[in-house]
KEMARDO-766602 format. One record per residue: chain; z, y, x of N, C-alpha, C in turn; residue number from 1. Coordinates in Angstrom, 3 decimals, padded with zeros to 6 digits. Layout:
BEGIN
<pase><chaine>A</chaine><n_zz>Z</n_zz><n_yy>Y</n_yy><n_xx>X</n_xx><ca_zz>Z</ca_zz><ca_yy>Y</ca_yy><ca_xx>X</ca_xx><c_zz>Z</c_zz><c_yy>Y</c_yy><c_xx>X</c_xx><num>NUM</num></pase>
...
END
This chain:
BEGIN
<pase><chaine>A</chaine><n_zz>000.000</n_zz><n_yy>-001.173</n_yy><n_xx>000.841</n_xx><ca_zz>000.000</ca_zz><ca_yy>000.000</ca_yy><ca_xx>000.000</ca_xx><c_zz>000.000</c_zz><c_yy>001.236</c_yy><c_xx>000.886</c_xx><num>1</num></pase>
<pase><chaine>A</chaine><n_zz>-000.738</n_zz><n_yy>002.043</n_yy><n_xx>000.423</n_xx><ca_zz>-000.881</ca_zz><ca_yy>003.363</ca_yy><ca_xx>001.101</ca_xx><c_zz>-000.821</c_zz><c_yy>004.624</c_yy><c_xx>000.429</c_xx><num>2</num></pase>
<pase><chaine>A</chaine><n_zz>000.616</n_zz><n_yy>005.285</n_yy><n_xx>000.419</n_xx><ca_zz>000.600</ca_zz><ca_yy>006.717</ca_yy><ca_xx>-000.125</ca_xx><c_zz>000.179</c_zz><c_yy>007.799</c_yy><c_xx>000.621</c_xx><num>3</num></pase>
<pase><chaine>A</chaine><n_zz>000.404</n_zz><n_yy>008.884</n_yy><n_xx>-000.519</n_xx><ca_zz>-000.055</ca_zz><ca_yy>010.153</ca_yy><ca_xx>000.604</ca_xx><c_zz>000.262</c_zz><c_yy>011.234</c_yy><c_xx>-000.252</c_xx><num>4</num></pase>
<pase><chaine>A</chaine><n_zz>001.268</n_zz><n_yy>012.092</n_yy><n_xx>000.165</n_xx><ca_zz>001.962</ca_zz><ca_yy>013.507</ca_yy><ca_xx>-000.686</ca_xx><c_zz>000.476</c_zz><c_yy>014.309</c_yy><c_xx>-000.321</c_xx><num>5</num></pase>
<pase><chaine>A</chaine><n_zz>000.086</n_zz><n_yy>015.196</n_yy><n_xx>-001.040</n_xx><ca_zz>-000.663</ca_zz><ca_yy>016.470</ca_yy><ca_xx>-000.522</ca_xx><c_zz>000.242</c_zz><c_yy>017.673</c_yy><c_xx>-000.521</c_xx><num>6</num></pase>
<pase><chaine>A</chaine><n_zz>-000.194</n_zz><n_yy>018.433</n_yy><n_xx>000.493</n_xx><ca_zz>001.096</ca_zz><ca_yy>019.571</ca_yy><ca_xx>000.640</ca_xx><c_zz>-000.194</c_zz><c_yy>021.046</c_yy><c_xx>000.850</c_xx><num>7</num></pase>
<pase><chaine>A</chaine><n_zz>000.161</n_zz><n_yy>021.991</n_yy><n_xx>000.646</n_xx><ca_zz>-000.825</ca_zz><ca_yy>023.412</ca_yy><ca_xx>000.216</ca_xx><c_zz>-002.029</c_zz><c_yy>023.346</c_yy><c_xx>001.063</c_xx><num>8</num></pase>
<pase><chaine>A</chaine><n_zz>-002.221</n_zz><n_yy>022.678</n_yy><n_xx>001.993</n_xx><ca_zz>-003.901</ca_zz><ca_yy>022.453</ca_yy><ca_xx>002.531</ca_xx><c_zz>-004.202</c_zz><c_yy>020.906</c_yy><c_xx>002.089</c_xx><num>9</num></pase>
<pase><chaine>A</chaine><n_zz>-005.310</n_zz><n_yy>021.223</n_yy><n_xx>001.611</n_xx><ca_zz>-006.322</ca_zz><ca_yy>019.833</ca_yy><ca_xx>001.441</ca_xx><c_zz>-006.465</c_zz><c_yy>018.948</c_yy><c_xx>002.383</c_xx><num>10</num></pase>
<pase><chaine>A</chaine><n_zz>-006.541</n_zz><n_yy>017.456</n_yy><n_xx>002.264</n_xx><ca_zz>-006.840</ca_zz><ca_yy>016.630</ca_yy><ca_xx>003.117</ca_xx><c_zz>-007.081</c_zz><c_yy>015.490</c_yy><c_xx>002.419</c_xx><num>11</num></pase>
<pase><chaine>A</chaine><n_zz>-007.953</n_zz><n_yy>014.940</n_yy><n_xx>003.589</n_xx><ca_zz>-008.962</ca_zz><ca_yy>013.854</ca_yy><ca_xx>002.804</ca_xx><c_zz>-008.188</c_zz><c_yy>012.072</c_yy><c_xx>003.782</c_xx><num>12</num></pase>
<pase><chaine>A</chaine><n_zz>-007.451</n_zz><n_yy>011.578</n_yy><n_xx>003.317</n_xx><ca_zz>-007.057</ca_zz><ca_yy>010.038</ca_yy><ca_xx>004.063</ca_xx><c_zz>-007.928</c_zz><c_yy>009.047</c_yy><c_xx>004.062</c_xx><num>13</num></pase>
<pase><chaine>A</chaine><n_zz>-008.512</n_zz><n_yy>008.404</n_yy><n_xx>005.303</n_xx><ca_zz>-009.367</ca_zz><ca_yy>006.999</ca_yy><ca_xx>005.473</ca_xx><c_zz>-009.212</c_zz><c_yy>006.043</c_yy><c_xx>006.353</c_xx><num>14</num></pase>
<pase><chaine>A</chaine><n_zz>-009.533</n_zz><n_yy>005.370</n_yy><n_xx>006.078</n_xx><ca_zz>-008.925</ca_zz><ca_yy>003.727</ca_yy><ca_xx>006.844</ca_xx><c_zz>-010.943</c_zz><c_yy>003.458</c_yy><c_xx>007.921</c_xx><num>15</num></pase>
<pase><chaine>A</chaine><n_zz>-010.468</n_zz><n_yy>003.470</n_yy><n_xx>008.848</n_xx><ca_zz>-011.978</ca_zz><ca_yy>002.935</ca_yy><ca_xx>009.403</ca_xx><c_zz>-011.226</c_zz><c_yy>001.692</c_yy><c_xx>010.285</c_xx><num>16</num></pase>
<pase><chaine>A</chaine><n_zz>-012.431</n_zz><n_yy>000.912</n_yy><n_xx>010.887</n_xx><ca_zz>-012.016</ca_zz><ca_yy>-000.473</ca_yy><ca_xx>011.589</ca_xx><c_zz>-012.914</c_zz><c_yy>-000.268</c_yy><c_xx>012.746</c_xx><num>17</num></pase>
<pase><chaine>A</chaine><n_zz>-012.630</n_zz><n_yy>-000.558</n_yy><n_xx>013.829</n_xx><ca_zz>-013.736</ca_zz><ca_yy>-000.289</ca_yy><ca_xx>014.589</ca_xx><c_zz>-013.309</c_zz><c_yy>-001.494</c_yy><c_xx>016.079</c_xx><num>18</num></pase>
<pase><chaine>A</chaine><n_zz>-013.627</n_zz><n_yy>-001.686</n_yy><n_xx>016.854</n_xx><ca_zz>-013.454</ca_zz><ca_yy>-003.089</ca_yy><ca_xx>017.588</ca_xx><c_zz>-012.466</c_zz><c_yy>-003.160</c_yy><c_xx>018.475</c_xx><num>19</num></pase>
<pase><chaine>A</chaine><n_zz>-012.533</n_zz><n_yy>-001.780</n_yy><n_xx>019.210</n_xx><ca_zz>-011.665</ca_zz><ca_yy>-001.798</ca_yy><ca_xx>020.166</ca_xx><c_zz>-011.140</c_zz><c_yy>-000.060</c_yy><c_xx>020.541</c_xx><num>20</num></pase>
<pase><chaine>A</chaine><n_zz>-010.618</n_zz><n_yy>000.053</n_yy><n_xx>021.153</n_xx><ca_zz>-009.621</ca_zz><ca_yy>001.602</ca_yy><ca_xx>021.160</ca_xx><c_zz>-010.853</c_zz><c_yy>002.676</c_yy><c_xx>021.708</c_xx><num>21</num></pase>
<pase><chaine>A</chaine><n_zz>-011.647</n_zz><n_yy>001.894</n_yy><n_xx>022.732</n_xx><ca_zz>-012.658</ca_zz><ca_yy>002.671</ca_yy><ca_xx>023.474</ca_xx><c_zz>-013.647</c_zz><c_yy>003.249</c_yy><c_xx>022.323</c_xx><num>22</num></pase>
<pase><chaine>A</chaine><n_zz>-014.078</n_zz><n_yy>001.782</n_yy><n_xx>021.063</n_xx><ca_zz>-014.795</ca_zz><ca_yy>002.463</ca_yy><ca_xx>019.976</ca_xx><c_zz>-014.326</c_zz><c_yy>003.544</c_yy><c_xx>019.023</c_xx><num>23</num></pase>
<pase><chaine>A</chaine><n_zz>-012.786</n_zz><n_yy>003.655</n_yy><n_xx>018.927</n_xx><ca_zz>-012.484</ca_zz><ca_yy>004.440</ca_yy><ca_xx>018.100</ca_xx><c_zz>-012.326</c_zz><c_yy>006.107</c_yy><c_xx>018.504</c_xx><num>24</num></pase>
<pase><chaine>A</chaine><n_zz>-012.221</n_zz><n_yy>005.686</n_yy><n_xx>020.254</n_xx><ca_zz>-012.498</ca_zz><ca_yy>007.629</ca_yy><ca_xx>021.111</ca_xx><c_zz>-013.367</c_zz><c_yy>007.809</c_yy><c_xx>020.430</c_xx><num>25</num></pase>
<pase><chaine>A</chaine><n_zz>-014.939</n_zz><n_yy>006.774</n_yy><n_xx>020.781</n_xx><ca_zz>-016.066</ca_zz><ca_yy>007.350</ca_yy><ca_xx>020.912</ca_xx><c_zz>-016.404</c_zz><c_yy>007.722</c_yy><c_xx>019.150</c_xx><num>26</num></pase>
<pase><chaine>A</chaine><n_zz>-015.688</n_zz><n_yy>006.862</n_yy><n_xx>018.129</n_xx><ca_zz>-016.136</ca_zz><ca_yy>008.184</ca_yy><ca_xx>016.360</ca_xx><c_zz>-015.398</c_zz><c_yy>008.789</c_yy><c_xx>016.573</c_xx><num>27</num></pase>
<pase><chaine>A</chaine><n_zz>-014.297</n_zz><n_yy>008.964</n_yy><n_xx>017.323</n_xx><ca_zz>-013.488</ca_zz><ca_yy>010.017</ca_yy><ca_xx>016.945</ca_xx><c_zz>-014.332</c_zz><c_yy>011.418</c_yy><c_xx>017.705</c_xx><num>28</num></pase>
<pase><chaine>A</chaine><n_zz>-014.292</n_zz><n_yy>011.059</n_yy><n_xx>018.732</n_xx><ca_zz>-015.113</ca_zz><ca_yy>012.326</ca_yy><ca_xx>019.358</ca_xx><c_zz>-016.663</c_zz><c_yy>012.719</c_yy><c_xx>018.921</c_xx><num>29</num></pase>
<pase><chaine>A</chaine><n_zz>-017.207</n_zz><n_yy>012.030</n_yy><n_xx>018.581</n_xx><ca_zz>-018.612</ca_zz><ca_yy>012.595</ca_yy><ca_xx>018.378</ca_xx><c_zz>-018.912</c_zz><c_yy>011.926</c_yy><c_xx>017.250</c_xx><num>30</num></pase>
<pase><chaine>A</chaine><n_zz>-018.506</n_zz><n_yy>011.309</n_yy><n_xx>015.775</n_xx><ca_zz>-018.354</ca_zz><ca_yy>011.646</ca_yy><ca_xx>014.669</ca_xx><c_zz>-017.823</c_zz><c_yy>012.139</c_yy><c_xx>013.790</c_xx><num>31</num></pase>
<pase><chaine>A</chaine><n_zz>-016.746</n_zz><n_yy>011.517</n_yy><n_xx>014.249</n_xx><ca_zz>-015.596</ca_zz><ca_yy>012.397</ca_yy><ca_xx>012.951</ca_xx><c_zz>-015.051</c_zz><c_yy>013.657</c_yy><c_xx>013.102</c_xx><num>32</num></pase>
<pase><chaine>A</chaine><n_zz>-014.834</n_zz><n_yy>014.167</n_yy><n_xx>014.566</n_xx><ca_zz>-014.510</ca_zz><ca_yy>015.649</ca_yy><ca_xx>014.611</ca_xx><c_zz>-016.130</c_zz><c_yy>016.344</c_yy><c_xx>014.439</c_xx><num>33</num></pase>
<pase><chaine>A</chaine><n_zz>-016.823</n_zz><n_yy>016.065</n_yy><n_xx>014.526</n_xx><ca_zz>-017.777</ca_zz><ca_yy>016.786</ca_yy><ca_xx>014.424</ca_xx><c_zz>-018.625</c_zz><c_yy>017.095</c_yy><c_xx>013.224</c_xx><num>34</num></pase>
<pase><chaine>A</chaine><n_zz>-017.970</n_zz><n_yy>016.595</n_yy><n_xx>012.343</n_xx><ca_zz>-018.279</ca_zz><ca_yy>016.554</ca_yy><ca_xx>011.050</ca_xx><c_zz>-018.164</c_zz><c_yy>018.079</c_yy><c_xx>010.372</c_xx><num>35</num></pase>
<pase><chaine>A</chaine><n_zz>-018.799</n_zz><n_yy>019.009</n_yy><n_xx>009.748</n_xx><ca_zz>-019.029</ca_zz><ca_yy>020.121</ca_yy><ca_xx>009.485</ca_xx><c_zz>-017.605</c_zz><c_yy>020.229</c_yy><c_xx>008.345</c_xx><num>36</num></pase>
<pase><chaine>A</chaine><n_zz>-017.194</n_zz><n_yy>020.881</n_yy><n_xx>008.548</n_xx><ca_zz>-015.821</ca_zz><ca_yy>021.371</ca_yy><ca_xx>008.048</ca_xx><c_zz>-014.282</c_zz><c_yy>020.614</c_yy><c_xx>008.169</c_xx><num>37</num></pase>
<pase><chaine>A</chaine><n_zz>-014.313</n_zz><n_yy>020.254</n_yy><n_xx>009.307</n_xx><ca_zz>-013.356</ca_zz><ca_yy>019.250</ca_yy><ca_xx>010.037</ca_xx><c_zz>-012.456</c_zz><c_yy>020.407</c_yy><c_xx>010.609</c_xx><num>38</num></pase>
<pase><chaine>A</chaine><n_zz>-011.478</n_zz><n_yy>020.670</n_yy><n_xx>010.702</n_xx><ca_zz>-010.805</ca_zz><ca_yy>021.613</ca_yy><ca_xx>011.350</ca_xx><c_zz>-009.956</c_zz><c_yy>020.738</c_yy><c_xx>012.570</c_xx><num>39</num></pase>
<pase><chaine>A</chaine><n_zz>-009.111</n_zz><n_yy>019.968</n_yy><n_xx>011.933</n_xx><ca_zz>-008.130</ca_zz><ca_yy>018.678</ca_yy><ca_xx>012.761</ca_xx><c_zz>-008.387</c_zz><c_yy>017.536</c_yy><c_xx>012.151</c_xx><num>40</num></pase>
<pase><chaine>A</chaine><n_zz>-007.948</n_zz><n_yy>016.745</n_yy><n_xx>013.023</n_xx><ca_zz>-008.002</ca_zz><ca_yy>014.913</ca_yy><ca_xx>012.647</ca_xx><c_zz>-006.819</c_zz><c_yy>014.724</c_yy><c_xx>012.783</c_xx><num>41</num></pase>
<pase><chaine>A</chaine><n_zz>-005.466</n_zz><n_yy>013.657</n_yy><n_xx>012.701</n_xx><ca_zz>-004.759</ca_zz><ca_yy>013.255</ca_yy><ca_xx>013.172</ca_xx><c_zz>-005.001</c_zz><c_yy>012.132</c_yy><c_xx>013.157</c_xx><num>42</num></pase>
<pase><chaine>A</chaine><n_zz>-004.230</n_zz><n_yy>011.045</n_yy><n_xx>014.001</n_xx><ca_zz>-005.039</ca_zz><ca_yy>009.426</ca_yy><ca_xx>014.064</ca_xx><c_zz>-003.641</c_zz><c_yy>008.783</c_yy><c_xx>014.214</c_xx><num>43</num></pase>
<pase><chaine>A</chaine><n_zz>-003.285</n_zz><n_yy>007.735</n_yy><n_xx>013.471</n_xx><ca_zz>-002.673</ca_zz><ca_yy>006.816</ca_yy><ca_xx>013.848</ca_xx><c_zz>-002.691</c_zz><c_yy>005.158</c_yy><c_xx>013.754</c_xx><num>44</num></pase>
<pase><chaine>A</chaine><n_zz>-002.441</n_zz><n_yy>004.571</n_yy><n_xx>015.138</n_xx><ca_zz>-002.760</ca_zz><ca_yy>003.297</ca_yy><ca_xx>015.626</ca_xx><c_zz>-001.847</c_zz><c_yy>002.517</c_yy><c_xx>014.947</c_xx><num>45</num></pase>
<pase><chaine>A</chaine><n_zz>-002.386</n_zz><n_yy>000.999</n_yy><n_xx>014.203</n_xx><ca_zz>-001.485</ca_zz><ca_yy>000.083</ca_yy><ca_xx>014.063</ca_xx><c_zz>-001.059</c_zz><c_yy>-000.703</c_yy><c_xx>014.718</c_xx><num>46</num></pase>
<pase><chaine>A</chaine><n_zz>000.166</n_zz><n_yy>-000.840</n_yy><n_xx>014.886</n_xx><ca_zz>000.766</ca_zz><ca_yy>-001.666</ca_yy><ca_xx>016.216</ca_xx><c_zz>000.711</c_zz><c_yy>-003.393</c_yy><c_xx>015.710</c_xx><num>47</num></pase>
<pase><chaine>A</chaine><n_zz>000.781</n_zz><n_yy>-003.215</n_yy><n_xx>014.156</n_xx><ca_zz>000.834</ca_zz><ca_yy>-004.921</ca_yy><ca_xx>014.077</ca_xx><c_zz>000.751</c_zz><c_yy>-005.102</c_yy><c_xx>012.518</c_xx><num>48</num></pase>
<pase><chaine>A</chaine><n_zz>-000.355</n_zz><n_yy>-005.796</n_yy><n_xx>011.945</n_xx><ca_zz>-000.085</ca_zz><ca_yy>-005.896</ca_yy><ca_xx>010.358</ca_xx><c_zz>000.979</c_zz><c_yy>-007.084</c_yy><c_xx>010.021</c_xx><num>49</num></pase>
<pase><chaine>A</chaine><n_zz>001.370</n_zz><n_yy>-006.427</n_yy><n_xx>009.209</n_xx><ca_zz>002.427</ca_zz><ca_yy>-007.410</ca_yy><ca_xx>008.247</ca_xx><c_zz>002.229</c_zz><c_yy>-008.105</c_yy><c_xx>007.008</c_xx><num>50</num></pase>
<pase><chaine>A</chaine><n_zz>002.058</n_zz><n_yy>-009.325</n_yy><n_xx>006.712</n_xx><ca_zz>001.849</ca_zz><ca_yy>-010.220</ca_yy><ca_xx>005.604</ca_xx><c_zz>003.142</c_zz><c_yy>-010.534</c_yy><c_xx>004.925</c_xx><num>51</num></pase>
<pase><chaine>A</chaine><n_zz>002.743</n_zz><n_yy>-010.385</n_yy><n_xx>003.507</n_xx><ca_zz>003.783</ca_zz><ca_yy>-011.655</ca_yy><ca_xx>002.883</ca_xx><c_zz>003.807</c_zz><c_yy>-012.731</c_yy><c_xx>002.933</c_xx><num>52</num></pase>
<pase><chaine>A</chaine><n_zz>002.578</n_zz><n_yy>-013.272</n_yy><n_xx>003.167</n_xx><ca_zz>002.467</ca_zz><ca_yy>-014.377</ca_yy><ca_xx>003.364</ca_xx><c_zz>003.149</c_zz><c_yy>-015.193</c_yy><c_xx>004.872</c_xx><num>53</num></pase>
<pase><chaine>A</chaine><n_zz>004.077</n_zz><n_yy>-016.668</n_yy><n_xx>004.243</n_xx><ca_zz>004.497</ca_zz><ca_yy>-017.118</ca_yy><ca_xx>005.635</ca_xx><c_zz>003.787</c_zz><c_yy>-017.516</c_yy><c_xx>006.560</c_xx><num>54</num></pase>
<pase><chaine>A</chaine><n_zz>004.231</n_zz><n_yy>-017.876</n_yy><n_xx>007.716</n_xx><ca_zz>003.439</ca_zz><ca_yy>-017.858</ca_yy><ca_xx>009.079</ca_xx><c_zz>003.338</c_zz><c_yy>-019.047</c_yy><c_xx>009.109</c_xx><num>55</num></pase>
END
């Protein structure tokens, strides 16, 4: 599950997948900031998914 408060500036939340950390510099730098009305990005890494399901 994924929430998200909005607070007095707009922002848009997305989930991308990409292979490895090196692929995610390279959209981060020359797609997604560069995207025409992008001001900031913030990014955060998942360290480990969690299931309900047992192991």
């Amino acid at each position: 599950m994924c929430a998200s408060r909005q607070s007095a500036r707009p922002f848009i939340r997305d989930r991308v997948e990409v292979a490895d950390l090196s692929a995610y510099e390279d959209f981060h730098a020359h797609q997604l900031a560069s995207l025409p009305g992008v001001a900031t990005v913030t990014s955060y890494v998942t360290l480990k998914t969690l299931s309900a399901d047992p192991v």
